[in-house]
mmCIF file of the N, C-alpha and C atoms, coordinates in Angstrom:
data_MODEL
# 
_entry.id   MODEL 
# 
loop_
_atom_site.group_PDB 
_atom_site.id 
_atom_site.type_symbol 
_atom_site.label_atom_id 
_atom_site.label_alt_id 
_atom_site.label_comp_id 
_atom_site.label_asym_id 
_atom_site.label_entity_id 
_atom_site.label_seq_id 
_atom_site.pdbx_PDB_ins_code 
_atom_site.Cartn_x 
_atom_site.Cartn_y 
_atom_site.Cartn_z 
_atom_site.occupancy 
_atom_site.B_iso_or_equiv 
_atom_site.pdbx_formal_charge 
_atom_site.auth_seq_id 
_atom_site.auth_comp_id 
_atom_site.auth_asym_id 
_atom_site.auth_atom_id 
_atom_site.pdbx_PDB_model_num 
ATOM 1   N N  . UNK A 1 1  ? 29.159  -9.681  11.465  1.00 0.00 ? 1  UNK A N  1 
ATOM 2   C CA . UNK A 1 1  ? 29.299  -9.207  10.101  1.00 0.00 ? 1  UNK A CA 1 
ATOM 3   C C  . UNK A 1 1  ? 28.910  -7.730  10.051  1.00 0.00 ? 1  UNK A C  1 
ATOM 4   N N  . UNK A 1 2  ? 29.807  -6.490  9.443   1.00 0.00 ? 2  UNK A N  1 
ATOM 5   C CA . UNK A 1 2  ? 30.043  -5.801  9.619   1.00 0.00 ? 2  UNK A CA 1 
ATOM 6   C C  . UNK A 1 2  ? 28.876  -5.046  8.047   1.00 0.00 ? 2  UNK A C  1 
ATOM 7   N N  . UNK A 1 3  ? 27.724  -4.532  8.172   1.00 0.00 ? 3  UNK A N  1 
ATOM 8   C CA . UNK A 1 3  ? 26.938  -3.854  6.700   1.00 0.00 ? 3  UNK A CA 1 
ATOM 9   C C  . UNK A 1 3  ? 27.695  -3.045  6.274   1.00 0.00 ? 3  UNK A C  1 
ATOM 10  N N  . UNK A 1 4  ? 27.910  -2.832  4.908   1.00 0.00 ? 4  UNK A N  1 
ATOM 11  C CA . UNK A 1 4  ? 28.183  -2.237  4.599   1.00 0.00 ? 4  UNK A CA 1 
ATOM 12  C C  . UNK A 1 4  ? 27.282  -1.517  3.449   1.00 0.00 ? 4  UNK A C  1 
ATOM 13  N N  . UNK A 1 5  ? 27.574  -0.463  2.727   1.00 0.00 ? 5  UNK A N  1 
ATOM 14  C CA . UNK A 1 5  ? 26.915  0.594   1.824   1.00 0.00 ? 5  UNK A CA 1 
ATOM 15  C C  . UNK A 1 5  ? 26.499  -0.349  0.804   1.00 0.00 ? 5  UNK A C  1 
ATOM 16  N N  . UNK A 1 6  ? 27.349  -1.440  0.244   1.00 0.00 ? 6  UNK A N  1 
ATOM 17  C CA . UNK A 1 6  ? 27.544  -2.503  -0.882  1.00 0.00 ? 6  UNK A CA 1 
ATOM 18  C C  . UNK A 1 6  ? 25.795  -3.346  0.013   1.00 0.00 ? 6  UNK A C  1 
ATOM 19  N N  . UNK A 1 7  ? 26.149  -3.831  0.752   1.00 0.00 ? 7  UNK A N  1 
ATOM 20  C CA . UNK A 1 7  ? 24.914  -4.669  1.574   1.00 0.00 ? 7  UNK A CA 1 
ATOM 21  C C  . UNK A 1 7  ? 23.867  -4.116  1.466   1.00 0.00 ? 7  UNK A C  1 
ATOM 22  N N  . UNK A 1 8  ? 23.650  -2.629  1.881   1.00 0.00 ? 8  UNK A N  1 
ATOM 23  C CA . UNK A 1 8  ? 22.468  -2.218  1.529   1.00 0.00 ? 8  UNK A CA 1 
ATOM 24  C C  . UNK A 1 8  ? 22.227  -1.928  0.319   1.00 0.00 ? 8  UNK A C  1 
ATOM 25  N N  . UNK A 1 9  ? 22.348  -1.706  -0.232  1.00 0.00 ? 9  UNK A N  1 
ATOM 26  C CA . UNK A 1 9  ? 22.096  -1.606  -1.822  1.00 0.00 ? 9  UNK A CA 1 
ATOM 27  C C  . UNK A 1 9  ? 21.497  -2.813  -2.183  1.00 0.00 ? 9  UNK A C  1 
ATOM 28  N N  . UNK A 1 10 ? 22.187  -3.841  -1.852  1.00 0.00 ? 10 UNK A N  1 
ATOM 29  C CA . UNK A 1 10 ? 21.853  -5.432  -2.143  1.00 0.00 ? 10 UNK A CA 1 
ATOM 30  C C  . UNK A 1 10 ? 20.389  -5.523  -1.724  1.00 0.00 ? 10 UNK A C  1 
ATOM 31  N N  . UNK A 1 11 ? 20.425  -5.689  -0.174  1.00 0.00 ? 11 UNK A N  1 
ATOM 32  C CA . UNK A 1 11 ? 19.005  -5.341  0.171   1.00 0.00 ? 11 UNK A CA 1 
ATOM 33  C C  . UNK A 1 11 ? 17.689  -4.885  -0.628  1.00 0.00 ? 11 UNK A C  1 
ATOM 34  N N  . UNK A 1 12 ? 18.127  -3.866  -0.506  1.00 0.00 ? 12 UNK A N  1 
ATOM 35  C CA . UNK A 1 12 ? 17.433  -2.633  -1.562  1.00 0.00 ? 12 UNK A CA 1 
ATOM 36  C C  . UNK A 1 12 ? 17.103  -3.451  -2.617  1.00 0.00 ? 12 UNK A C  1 
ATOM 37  N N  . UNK A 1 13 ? 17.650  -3.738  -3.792  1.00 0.00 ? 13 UNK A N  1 
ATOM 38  C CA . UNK A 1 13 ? 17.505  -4.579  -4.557  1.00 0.00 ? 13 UNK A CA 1 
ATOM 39  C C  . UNK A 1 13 ? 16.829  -5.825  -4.477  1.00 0.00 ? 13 UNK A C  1 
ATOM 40  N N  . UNK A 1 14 ? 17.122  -6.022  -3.330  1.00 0.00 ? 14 UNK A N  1 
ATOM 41  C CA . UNK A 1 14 ? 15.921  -7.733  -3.215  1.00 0.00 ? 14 UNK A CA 1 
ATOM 42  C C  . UNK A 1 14 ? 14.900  -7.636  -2.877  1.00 0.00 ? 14 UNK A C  1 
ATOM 43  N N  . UNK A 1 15 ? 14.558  -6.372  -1.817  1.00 0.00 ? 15 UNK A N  1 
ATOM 44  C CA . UNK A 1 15 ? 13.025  -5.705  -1.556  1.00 0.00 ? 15 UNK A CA 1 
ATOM 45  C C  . UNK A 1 15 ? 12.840  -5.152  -3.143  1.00 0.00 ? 15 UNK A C  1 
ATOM 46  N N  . UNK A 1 16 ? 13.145  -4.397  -3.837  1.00 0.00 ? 16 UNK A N  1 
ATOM 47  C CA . UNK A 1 16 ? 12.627  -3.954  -4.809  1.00 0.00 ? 16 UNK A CA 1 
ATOM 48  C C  . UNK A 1 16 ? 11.872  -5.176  -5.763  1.00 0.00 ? 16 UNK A C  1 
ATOM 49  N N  . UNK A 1 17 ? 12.347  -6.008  -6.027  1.00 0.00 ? 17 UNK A N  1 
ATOM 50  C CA . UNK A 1 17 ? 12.243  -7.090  -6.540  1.00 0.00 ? 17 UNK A CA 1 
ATOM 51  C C  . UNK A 1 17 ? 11.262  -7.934  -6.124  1.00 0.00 ? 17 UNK A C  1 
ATOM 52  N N  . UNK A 1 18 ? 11.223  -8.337  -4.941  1.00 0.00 ? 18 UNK A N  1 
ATOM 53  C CA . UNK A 1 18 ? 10.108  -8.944  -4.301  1.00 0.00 ? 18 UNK A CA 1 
ATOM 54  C C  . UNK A 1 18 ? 8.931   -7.928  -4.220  1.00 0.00 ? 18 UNK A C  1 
ATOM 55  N N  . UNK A 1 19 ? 8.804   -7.115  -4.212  1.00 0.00 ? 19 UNK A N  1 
ATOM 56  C CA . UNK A 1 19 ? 7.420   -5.914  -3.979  1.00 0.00 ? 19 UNK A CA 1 
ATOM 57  C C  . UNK A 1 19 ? 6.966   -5.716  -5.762  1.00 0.00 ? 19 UNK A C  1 
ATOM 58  N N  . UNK A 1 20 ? 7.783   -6.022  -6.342  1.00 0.00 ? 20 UNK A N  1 
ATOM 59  C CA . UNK A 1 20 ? 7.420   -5.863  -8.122  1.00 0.00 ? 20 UNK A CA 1 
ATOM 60  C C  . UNK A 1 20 ? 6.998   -7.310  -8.650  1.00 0.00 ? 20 UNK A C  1 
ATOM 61  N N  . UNK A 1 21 ? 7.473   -7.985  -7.977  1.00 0.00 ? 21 UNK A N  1 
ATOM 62  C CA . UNK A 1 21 ? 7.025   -9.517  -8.232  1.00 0.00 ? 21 UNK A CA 1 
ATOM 63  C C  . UNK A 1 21 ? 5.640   -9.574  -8.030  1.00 0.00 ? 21 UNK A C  1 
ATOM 64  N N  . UNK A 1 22 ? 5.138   -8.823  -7.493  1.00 0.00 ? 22 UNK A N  1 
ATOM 65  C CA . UNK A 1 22 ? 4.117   -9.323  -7.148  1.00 0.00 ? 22 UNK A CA 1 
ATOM 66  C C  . UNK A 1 22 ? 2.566   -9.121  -7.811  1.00 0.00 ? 22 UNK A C  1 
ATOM 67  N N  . UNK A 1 23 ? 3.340   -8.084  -8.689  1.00 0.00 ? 23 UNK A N  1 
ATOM 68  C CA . UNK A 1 23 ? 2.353   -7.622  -9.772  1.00 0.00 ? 23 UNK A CA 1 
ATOM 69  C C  . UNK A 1 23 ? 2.550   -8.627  -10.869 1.00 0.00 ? 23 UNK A C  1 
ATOM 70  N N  . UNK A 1 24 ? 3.837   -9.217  -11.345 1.00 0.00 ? 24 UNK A N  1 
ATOM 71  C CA . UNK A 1 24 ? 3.511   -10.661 -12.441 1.00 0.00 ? 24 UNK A CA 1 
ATOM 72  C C  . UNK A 1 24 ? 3.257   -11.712 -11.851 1.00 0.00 ? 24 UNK A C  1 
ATOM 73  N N  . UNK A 1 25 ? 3.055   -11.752 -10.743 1.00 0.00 ? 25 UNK A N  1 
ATOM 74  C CA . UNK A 1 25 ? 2.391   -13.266 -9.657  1.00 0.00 ? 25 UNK A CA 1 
ATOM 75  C C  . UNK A 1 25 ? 1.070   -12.706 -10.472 1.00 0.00 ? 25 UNK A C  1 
ATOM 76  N N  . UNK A 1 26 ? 0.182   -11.424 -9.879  1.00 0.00 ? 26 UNK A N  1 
ATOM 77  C CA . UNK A 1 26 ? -1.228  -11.159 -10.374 1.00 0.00 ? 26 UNK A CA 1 
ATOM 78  C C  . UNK A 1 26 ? -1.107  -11.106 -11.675 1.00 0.00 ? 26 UNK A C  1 
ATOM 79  N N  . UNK A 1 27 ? -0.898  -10.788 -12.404 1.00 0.00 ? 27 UNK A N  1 
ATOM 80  C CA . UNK A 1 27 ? -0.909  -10.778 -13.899 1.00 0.00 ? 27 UNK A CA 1 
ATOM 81  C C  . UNK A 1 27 ? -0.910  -12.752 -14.057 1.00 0.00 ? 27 UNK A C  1 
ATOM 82  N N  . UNK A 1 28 ? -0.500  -13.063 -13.733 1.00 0.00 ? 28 UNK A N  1 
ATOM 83  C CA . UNK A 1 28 ? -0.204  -14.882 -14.062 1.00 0.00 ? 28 UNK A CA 1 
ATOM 84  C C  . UNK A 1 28 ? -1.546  -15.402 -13.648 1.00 0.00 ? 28 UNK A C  1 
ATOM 85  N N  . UNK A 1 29 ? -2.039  -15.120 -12.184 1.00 0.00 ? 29 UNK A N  1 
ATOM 86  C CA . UNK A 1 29 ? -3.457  -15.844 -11.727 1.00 0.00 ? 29 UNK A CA 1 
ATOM 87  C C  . UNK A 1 29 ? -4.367  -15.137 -12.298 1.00 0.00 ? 29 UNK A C  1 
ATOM 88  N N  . UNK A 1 30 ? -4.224  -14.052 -12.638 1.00 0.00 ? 30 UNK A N  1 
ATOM 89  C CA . UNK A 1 30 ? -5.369  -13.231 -13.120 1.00 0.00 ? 30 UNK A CA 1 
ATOM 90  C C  . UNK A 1 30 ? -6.080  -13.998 -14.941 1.00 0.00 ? 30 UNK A C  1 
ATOM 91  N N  . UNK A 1 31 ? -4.682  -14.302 -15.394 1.00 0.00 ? 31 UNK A N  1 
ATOM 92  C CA . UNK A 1 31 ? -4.838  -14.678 -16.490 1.00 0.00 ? 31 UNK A CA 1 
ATOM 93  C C  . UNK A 1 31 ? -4.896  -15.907 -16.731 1.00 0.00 ? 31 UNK A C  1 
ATOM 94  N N  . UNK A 1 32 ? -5.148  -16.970 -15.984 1.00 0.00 ? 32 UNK A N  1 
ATOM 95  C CA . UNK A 1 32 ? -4.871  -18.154 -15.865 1.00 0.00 ? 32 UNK A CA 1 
ATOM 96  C C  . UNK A 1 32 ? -6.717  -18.475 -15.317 1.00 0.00 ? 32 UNK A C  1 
ATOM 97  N N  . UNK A 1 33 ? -7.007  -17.514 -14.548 1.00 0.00 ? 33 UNK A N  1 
ATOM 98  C CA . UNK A 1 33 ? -8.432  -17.500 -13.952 1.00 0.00 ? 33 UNK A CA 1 
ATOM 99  C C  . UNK A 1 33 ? -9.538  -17.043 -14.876 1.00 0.00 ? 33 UNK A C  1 
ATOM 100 N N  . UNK A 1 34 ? -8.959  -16.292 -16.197 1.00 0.00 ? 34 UNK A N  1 
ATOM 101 C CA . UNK A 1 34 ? -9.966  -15.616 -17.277 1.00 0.00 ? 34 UNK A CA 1 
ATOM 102 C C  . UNK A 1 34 ? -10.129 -14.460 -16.412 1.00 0.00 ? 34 UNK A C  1 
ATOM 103 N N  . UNK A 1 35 ? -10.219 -13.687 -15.399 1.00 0.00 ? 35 UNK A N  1 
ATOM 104 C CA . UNK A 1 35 ? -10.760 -12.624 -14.349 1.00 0.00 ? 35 UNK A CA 1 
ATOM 105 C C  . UNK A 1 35 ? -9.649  -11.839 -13.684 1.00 0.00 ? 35 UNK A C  1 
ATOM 106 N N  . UNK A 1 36 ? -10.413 -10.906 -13.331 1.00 0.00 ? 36 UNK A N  1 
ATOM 107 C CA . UNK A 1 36 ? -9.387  -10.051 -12.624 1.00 0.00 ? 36 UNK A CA 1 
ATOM 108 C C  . UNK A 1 36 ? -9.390  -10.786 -10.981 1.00 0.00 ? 36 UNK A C  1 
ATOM 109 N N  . UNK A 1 37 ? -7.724  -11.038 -10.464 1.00 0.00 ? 37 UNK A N  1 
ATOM 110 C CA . UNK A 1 37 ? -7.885  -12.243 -9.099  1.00 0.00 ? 37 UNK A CA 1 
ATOM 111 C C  . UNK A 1 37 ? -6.651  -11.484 -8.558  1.00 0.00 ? 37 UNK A C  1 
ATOM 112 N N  . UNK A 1 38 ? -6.740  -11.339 -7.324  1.00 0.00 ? 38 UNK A N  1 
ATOM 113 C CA . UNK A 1 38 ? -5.855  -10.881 -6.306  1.00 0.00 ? 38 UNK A CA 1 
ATOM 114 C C  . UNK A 1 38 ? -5.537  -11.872 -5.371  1.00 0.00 ? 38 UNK A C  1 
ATOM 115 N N  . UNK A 1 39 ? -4.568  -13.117 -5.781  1.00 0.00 ? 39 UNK A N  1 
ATOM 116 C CA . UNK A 1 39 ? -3.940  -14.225 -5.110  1.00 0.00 ? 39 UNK A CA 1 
ATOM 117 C C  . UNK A 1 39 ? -3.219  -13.436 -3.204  1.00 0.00 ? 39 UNK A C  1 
ATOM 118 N N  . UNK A 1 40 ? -3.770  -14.669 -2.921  1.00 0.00 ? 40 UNK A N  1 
ATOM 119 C CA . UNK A 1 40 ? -3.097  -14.141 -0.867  1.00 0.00 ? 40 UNK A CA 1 
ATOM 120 C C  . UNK A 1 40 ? -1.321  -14.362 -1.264  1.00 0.00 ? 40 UNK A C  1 
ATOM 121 N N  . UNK A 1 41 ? -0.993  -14.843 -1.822  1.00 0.00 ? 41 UNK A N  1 
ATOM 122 C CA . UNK A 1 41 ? 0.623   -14.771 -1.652  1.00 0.00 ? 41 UNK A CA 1 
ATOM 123 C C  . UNK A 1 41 ? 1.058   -12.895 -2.513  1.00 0.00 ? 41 UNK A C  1 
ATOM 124 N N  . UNK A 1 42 ? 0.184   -12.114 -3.442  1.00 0.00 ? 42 UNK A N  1 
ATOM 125 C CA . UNK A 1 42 ? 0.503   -10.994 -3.314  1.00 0.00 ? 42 UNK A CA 1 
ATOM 126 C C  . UNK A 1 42 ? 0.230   -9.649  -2.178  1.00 0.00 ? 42 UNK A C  1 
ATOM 127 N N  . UNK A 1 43 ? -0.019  -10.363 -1.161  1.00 0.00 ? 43 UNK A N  1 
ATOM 128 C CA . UNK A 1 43 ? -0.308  -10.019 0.140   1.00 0.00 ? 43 UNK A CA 1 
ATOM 129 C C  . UNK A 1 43 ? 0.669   -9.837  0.758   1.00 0.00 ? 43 UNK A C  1 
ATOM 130 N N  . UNK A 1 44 ? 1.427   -11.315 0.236   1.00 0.00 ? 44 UNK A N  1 
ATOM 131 C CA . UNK A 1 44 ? 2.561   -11.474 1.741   1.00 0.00 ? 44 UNK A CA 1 
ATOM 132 C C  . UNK A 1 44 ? 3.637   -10.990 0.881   1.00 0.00 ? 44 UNK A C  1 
ATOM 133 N N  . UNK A 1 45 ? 3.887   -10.988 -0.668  1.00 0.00 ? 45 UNK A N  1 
ATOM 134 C CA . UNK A 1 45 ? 5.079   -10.133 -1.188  1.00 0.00 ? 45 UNK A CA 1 
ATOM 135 C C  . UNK A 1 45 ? 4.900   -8.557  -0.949  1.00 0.00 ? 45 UNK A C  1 
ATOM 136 N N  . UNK A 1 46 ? 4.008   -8.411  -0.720  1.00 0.00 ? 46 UNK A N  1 
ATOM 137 C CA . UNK A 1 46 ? 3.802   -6.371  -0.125  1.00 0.00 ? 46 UNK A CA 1 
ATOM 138 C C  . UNK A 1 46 ? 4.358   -6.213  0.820   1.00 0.00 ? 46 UNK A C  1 
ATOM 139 N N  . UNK A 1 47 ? 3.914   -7.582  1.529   1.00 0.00 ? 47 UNK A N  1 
ATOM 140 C CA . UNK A 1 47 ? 4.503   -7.096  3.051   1.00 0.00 ? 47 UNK A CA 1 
ATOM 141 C C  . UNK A 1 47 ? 6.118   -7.307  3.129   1.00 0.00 ? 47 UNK A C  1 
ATOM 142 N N  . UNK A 1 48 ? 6.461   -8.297  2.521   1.00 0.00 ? 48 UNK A N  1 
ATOM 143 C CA . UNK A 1 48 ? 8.192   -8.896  2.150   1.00 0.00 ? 48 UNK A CA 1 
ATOM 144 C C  . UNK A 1 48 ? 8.564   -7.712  1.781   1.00 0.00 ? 48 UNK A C  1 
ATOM 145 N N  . UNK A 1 49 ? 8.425   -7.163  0.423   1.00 0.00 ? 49 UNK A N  1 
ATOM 146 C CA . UNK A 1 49 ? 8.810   -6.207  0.002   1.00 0.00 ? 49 UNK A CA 1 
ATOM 147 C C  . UNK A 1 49 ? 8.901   -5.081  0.560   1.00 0.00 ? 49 UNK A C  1 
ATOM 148 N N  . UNK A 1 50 ? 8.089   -4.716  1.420   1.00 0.00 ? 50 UNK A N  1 
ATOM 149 C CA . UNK A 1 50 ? 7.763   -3.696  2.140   1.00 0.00 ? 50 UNK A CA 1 
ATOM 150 C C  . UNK A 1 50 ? 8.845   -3.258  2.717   1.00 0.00 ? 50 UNK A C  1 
ATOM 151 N N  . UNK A 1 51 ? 9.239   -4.169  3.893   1.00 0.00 ? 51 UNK A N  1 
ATOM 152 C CA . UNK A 1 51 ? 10.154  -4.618  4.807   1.00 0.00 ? 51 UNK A CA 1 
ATOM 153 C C  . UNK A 1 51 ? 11.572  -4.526  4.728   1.00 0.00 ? 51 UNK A C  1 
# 
């Protein structure tokens, strides 16, 4: 399968997405905990996203 300009963009878009997710993952446990909480799965969307 041959990438094209269209593909990356796509990409782009799904990292963007997953690396922003991960701030309403914390916003959800944070608020669900009464406290400020930094859940391990916004760990591994930094790194997803990252990527």
């Amino acid at each position: 399968m041959e990438f094209t300009a269209k593909s990356w963009v796509i990409i782009g878009f799904l990292g963007q997405f997953v690396f922003g997710a991960r701030f309403l993952i914390q916003w959800i446990c944070s608020e669900l905990k009464k406290e400020s909480h930094i859940p391990l799965v916004f760990w591994y969307l930094s790194i997803g996203g990252g990527v």
